[in-house]
C-alpha positions as protocol buffer text, in pm:
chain_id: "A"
residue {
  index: 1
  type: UNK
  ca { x: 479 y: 1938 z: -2689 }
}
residue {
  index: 2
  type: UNK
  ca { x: 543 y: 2030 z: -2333 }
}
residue {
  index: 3
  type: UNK
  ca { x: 887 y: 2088 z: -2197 }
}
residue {
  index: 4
  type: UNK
  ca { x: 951 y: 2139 z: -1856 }
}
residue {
  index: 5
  type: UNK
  ca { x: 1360 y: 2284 z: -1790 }
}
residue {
  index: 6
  type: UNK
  ca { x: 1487 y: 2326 z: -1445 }
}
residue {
  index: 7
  type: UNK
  ca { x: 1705 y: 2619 z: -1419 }
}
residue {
  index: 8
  type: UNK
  ca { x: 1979 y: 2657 z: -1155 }
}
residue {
  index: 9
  type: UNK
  ca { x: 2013 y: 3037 z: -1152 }
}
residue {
  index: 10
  type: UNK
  ca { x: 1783 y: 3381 z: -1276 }
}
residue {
  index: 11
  type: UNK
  ca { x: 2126 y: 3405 z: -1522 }
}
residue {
  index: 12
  type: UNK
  ca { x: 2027 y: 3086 z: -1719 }
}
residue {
  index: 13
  type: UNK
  ca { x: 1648 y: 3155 z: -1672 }
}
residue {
  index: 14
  type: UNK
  ca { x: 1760 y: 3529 z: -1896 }
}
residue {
  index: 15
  type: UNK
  ca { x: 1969 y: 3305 z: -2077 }
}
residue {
  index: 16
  type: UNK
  ca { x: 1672 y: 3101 z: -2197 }
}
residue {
  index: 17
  type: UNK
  ca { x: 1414 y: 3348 z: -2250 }
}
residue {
  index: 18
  type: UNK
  ca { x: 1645 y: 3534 z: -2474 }
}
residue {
  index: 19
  type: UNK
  ca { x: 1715 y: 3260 z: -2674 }
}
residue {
  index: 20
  type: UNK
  ca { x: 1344 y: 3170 z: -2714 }
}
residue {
  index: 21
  type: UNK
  ca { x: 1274 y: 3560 z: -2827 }
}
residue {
  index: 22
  type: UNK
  ca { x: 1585 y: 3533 z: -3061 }
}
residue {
  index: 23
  type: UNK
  ca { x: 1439 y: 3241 z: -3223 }
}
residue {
  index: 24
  type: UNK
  ca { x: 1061 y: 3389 z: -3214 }
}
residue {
  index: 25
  type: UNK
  ca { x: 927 y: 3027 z: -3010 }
}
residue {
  index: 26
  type: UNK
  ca { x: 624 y: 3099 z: -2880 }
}
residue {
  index: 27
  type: UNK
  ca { x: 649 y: 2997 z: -2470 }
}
residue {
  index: 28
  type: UNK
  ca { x: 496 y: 3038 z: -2195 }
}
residue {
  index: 29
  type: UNK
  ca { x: 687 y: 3057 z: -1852 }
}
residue {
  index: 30
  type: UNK
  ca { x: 532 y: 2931 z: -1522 }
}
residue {
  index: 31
  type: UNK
  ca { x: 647 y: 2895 z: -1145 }
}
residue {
  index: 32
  type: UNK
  ca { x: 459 y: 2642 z: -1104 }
}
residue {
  index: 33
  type: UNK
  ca { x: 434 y: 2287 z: -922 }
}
residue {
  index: 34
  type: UNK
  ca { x: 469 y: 2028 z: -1209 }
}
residue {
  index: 35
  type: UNK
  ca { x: 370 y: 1739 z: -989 }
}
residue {
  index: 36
  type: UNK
  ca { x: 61 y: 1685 z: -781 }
}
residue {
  index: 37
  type: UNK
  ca { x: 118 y: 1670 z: -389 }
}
residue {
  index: 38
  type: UNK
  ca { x: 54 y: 1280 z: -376 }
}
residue {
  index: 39
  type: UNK
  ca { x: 345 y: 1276 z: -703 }
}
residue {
  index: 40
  type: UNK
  ca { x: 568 y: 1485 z: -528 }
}
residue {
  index: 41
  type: UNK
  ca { x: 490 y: 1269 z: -154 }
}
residue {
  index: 42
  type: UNK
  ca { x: 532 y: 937 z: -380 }
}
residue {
  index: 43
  type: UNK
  ca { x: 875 y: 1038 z: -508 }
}
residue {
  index: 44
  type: UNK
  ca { x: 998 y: 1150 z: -158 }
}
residue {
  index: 45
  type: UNK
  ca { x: 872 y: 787 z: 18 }
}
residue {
  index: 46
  type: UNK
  ca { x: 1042 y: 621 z: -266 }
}
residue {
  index: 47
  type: UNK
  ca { x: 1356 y: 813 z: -248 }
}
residue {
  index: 48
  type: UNK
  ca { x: 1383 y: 758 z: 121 }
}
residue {
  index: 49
  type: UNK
  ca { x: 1305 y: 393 z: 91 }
}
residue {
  index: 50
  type: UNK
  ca { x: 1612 y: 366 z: -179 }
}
residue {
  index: 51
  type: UNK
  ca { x: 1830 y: 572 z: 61 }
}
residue {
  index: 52
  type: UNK
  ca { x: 1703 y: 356 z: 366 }
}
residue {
  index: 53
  type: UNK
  ca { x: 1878 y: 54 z: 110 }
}
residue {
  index: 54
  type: UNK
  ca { x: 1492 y: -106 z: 135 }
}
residue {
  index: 55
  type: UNK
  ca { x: 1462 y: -129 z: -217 }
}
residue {
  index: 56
  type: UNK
  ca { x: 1719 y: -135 z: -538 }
}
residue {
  index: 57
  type: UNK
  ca { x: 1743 y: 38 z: -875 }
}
residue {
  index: 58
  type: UNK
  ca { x: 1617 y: -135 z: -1144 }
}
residue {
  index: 59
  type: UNK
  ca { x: 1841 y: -227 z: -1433 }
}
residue {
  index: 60
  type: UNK
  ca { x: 1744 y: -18 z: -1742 }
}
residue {
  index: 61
  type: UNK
  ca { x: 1675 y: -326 z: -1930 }
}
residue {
  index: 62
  type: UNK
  ca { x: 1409 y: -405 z: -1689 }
}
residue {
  index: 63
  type: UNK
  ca { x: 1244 y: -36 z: -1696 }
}
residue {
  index: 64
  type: UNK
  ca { x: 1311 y: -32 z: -2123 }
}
residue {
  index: 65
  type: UNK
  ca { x: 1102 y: -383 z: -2161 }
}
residue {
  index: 66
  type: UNK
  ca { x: 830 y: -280 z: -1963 }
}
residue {
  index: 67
  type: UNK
  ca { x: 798 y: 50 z: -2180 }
}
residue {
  index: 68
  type: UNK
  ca { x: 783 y: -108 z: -2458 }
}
residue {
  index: 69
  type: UNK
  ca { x: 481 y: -312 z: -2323 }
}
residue {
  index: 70
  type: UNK
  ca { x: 294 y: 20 z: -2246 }
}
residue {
  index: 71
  type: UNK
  ca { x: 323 y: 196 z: -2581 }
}
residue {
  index: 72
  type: UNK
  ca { x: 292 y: -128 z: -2848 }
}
């Protein structure tokens, strides 16, 4: 299992890490880029577009149905 946090501040990065040795998880901490370059360029042309109002959210119903179609 991967989980990717996003920490706001080096206090809740020592927060977490000390928590993770308390508990004896075995981790491993990286700095870096979880997304490709074309992800990351993807998510900023469709953020923009939203912002630009040429495009809408989707209703959660909409996004829920079509998951449900990927992983029957």
């Amino acid at each position: 299992m991967t989980v990717l946090v996003n920490l706001r501040s080096p206090e809740e990065e020592k927060e977490l890490i000390d928590f993770l040795n308390k508990k004896h998880y075995d981790y491993q901490k990286t700095d870096a880029p979880f997304l490709t370059t074309e992800q990351e360029r993807e998510i900023i042309r469709r953020d923009k577009a939203f912002a630009e109002g040429k495009t809408s959210a989707r209703d959660w119903e909409d996004v829920k149905r079509d998951l449900e179609n990927v992983y029957r």
